[in-house]
Backbone as a chain_set.jsonl record, in Angstrom:
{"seq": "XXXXXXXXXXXXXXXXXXXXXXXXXXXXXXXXXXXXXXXXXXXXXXXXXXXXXXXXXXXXXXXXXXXXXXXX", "coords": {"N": [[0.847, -1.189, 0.0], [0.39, 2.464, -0.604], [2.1, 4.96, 0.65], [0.599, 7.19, 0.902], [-3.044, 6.945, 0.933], [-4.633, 6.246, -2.13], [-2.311, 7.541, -3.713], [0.905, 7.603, -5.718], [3.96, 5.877, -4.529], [6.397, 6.504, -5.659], [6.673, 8.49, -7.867], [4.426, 10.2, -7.572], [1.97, 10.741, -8.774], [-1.821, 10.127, -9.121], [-2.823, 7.615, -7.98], [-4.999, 4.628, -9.773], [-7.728, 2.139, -10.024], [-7.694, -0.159, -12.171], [-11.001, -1.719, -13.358], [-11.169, -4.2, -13.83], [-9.405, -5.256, -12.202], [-9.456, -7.351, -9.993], [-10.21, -9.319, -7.644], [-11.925, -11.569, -9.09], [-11.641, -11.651, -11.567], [-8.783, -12.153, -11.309], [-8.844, -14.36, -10.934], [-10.508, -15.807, -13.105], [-9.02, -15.252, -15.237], [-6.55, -16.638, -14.49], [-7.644, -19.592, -14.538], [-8.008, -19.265, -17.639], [-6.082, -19.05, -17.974], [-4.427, -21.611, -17.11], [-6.184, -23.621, -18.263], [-6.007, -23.171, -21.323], [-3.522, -22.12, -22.163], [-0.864, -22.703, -20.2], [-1.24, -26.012, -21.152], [-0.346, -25.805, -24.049], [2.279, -24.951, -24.017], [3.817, -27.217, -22.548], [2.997, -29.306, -24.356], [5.214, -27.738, -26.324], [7.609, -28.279, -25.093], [7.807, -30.372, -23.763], [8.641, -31.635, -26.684], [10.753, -30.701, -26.665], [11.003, -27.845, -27.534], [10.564, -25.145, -26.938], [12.11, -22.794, -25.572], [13.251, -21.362, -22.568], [14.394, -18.274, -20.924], [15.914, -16.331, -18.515], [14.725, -13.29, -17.36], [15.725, -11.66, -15.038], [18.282, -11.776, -14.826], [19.475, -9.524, -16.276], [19.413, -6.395, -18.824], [21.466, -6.53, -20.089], [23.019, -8.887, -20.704], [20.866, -11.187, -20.944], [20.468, -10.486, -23.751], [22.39, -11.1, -24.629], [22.336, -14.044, -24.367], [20.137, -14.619, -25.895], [20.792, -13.674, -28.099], [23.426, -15.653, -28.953], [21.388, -18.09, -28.547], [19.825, -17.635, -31.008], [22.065, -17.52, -32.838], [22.862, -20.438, -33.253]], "CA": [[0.0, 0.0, 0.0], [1.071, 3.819, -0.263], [2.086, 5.954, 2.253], [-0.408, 8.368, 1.236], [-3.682, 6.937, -0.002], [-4.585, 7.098, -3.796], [-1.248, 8.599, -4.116], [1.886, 6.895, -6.124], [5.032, 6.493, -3.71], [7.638, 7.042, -6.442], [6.053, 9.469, -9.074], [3.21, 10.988, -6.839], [0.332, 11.061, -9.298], [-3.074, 9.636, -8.457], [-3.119, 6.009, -8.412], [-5.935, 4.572, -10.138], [-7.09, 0.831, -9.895], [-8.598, -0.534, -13.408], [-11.946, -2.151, -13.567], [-10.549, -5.533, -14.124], [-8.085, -5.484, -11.219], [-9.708, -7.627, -8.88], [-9.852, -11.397, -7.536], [-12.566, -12.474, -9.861], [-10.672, -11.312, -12.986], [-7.827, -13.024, -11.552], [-9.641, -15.929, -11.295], [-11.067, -16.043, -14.803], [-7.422, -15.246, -16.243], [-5.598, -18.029, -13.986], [-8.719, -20.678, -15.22], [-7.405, -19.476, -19.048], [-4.091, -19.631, -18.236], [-4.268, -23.451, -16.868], [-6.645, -24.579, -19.468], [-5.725, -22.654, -22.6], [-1.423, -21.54, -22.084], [-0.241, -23.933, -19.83], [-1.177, -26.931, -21.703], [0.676, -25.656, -25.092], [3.532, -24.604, -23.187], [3.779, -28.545, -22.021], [3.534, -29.625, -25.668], [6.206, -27.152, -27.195], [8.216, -28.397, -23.861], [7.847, -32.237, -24.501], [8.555, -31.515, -28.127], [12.321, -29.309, -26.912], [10.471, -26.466, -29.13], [10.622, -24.711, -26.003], [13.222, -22.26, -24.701], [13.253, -19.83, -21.42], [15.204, -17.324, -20.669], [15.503, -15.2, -17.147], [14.699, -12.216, -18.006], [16.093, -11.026, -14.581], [19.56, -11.254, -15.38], [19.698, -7.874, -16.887], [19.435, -6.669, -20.624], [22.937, -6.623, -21.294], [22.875, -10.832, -20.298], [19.648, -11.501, -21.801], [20.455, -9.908, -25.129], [23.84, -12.188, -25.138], [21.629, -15.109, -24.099], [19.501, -14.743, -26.912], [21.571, -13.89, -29.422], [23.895, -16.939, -28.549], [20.359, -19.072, -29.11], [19.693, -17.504, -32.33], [23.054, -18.113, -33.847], [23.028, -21.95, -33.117]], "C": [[0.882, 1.238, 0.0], [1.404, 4.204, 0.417], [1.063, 6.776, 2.334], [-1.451, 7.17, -0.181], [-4.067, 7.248, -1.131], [-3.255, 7.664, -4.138], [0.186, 7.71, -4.337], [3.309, 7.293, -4.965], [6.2, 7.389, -4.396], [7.359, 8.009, -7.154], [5.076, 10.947, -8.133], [2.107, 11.656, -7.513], [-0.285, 9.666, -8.736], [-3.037, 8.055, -9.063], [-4.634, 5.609, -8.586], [-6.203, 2.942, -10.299], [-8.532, 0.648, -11.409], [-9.464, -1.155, -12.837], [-11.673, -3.64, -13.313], [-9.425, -6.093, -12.999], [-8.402, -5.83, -9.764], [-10.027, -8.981, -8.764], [-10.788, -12.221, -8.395], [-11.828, -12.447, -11.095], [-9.702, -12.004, -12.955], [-8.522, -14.064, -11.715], [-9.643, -16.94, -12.31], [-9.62, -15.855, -15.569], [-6.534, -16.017, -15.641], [-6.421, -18.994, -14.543], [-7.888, -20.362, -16.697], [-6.017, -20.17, -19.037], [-3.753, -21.328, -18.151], [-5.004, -24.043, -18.19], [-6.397, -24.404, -20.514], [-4.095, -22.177, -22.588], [-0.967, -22.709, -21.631], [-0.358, -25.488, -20.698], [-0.456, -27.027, -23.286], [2.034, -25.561, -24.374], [4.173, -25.942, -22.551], [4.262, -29.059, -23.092], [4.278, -29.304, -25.984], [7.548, -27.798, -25.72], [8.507, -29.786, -24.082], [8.646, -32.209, -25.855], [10.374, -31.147, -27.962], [12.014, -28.296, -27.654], [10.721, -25.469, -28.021], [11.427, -24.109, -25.249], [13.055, -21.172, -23.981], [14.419, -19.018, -21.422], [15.093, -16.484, -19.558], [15.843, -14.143, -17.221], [15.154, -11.183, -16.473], [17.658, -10.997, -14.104], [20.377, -9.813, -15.77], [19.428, -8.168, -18.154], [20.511, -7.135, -21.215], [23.215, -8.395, -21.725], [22.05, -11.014, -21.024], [19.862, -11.567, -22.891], [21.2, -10.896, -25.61], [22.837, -13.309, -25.182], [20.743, -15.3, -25.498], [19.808, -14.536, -28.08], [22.495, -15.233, -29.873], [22.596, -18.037, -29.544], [20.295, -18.882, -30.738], [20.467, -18.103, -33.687], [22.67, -19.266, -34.055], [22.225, -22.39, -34.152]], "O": [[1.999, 1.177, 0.514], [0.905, 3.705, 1.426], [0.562, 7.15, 3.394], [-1.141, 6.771, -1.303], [-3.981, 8.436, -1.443], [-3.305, 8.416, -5.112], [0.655, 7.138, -3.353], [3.66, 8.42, -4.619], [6.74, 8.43, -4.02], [8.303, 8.774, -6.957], [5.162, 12.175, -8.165], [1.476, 12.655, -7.169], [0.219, 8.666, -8.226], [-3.179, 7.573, -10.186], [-5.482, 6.055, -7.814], [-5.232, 2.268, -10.64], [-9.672, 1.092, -11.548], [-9.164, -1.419, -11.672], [-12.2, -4.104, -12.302], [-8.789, -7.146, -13.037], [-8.048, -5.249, -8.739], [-10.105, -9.726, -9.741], [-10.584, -13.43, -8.501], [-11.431, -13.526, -11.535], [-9.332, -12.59, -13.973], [-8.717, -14.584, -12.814], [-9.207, -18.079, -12.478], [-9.375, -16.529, -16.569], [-5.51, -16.161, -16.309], [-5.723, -19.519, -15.411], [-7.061, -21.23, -16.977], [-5.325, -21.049, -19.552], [-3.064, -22.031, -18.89], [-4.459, -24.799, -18.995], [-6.449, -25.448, -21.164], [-3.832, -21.799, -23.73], [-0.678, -23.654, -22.365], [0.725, -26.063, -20.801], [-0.061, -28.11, -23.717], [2.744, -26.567, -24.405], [5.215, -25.695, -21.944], [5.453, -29.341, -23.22], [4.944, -30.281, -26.328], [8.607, -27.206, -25.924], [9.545, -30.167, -24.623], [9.472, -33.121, -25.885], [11.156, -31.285, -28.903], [12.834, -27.861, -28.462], [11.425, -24.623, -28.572], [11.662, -24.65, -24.169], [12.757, -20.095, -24.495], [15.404, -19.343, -22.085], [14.077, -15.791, -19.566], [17.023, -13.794, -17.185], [14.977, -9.974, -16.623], [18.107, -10.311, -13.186], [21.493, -9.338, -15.56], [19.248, -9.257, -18.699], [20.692, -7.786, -22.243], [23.524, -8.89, -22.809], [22.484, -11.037, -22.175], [19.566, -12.637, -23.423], [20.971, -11.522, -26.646], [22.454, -13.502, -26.336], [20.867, -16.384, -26.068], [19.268, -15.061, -29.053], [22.326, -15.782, -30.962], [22.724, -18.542, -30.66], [20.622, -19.74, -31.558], [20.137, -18.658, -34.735], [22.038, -19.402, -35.103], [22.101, -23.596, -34.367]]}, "num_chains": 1, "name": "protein.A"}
């Protein structure tokens, strides 16, 4: 939470919470995700079609990381 209600800590404009930004929504978009993402993501995975990358490495890492893949 803020320090100051409605009010961004870092920036300090008016925080605003979308329409959509609440536990039923998650809900309904974790239900997609398991039945409709996750189960491709299994296949291309089974298959080796499938490559991650940790995208909290940094960019400069990442970039190598994926360029590396590309070449190969």
């Amino acid at each position: 939470k803020p320090k100051v209600e409605g009010v961004c800590d870092a920036c300090g404009t008016t925080l605003i919470q979308r329409n959509d930004d609440n536990e039923e929504s998650l809900k309904v978009r974790l239900k997609h995700y398991v039945e409709d993402t996750k189960p491709l993501l299994d296949y291309y995975e089974d298959r080796k079609l499938l490559v991650n990358f940790d995208s909290l490495v940094g960019i400069n890492v990442l970039l190598d990381e994926i360029s590396q893949f590309l070449e190969k």
